[in-house]
C-alpha positions as protocol buffer text, in pm:
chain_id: "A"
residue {
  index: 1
  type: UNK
  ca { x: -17766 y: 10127 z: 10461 }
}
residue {
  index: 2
  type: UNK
  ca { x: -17930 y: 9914 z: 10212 }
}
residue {
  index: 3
  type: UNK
  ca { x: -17581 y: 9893 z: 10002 }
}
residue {
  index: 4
  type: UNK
  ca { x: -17389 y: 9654 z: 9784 }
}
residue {
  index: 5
  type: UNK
  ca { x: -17023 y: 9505 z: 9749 }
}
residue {
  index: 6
  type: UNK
  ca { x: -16782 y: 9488 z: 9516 }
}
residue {
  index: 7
  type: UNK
  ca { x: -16980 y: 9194 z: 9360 }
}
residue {
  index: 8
  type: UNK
  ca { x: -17332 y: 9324 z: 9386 }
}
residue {
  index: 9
  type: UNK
  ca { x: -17398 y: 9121 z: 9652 }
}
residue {
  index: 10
  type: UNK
  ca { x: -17596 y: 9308 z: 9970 }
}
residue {
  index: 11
  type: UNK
  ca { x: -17365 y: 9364 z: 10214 }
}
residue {
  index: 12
  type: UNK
  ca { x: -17416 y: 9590 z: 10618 }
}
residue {
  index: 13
  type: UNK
  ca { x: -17795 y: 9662 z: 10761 }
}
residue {
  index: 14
  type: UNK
  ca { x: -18081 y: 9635 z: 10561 }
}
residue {
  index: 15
  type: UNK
  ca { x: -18412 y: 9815 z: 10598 }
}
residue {
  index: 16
  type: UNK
  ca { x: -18752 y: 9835 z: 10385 }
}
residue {
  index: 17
  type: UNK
  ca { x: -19026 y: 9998 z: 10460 }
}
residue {
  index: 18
  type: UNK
  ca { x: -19437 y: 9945 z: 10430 }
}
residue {
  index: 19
  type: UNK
  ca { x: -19652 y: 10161 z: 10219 }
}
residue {
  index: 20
  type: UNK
  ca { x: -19745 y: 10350 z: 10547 }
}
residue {
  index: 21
  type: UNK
  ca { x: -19385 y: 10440 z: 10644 }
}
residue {
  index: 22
  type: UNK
  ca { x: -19372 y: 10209 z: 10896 }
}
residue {
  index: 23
  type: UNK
  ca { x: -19052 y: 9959 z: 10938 }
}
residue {
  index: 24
  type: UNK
  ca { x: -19155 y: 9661 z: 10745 }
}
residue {
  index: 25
  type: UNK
  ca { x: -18770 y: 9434 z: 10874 }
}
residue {
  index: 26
  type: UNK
  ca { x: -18454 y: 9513 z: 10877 }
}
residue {
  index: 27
  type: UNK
  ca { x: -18145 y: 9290 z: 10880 }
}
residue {
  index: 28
  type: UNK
  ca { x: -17801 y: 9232 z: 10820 }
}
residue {
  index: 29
  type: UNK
  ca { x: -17624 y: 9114 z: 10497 }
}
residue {
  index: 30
  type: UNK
  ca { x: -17228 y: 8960 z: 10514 }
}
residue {
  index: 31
  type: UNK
  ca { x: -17125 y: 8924 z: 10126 }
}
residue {
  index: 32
  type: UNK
  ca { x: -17502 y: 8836 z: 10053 }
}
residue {
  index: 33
  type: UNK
  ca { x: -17543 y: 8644 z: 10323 }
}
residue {
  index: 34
  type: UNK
  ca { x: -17845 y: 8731 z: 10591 }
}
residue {
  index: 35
  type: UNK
  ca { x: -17605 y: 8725 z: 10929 }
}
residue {
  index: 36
  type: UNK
  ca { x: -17747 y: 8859 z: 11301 }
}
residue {
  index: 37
  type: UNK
  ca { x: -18079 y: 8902 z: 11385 }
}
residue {
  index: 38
  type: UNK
  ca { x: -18381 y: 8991 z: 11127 }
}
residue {
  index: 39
  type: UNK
  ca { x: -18681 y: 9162 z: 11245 }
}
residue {
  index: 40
  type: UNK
  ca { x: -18976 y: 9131 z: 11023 }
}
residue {
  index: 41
  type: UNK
  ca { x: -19332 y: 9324 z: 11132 }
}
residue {
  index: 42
  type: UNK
  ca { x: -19655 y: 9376 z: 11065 }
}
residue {
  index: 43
  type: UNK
  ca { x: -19788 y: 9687 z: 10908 }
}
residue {
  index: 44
  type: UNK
  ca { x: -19970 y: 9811 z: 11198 }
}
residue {
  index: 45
  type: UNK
  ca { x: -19576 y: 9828 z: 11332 }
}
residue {
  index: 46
  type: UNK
  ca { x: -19558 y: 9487 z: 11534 }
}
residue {
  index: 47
  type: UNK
  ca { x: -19299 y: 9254 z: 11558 }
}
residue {
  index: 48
  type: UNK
  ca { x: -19385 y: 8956 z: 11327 }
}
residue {
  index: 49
  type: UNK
  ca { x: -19109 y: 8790 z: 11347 }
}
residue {
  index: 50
  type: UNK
  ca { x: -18744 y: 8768 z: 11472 }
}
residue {
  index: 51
  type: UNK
  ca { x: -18470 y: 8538 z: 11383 }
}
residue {
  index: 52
  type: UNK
  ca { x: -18172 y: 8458 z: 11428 }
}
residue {
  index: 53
  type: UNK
  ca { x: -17835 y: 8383 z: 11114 }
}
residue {
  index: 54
  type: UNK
  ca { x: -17523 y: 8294 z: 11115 }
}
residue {
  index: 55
  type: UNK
  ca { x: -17374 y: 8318 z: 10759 }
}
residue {
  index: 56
  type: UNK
  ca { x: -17739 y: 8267 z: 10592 }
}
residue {
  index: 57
  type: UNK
  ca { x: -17855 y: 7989 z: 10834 }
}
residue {
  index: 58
  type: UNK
  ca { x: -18088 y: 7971 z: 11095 }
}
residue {
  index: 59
  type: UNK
  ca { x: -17883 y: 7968 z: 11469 }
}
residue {
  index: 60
  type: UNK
  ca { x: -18045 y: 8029 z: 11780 }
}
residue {
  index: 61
  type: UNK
  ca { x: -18359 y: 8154 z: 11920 }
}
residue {
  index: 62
  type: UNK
  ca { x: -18656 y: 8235 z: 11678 }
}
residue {
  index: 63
  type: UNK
  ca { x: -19007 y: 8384 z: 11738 }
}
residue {
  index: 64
  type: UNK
  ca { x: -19309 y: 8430 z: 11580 }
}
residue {
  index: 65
  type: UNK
  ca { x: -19589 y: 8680 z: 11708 }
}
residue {
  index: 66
  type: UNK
  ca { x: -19991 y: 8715 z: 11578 }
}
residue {
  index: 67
  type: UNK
  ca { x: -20107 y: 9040 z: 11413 }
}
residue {
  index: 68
  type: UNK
  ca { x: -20196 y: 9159 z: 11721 }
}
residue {
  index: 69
  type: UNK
  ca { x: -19822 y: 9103 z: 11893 }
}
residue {
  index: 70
  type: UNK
  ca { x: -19903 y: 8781 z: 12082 }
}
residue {
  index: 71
  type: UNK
  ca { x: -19598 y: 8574 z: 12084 }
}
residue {
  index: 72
  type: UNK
  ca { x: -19711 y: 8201 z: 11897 }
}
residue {
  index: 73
  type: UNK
  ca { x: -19383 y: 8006 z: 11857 }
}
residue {
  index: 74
  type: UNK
  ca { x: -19071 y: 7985 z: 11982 }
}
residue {
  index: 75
  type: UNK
  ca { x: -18782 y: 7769 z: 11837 }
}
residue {
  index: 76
  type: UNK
  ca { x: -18436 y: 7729 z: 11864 }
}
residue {
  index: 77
  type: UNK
  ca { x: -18182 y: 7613 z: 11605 }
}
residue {
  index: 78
  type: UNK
  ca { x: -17853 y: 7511 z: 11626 }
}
């Protein structure tokens, strides 16, 4: 986790953390590029966001949630 290619570039699941230990996102690099779904959330440990990549671009559904885990938008990209 949270590891780099041969050319530095990120590369397999990523995951940070908030200063309170809870899961702040976590994704998935190919060669750098953000590819699968990437979770993003708040730090009382709701979902903020989650999107969708295909080789570093937006593709398919997206969602975006208030602080308190209401869901505000959805999109979807193609």
């Amino acid at each position: 986790m949270n590891a780099y290619n041969d050319k530095g570039e990120k590369h397999g699941p990523w995951e940070e953390y908030h200063d309170n230990g809870k899961l702040w996102y976590k994704v998935n690099y190919v060669n750098g590029k953000i590819d699968g779904l990437f979770m993003c959330y708040f730090s009382n440990g709701k979902l903020r966001y989650k999107e969708n990549y295909v080789n570093g671009n937006f593709h398919g559904l997206s969602e975006d949630y208030n602080y308190e885990g209401d869901l505000l938008r959805k999109q979807f990209f193609l």
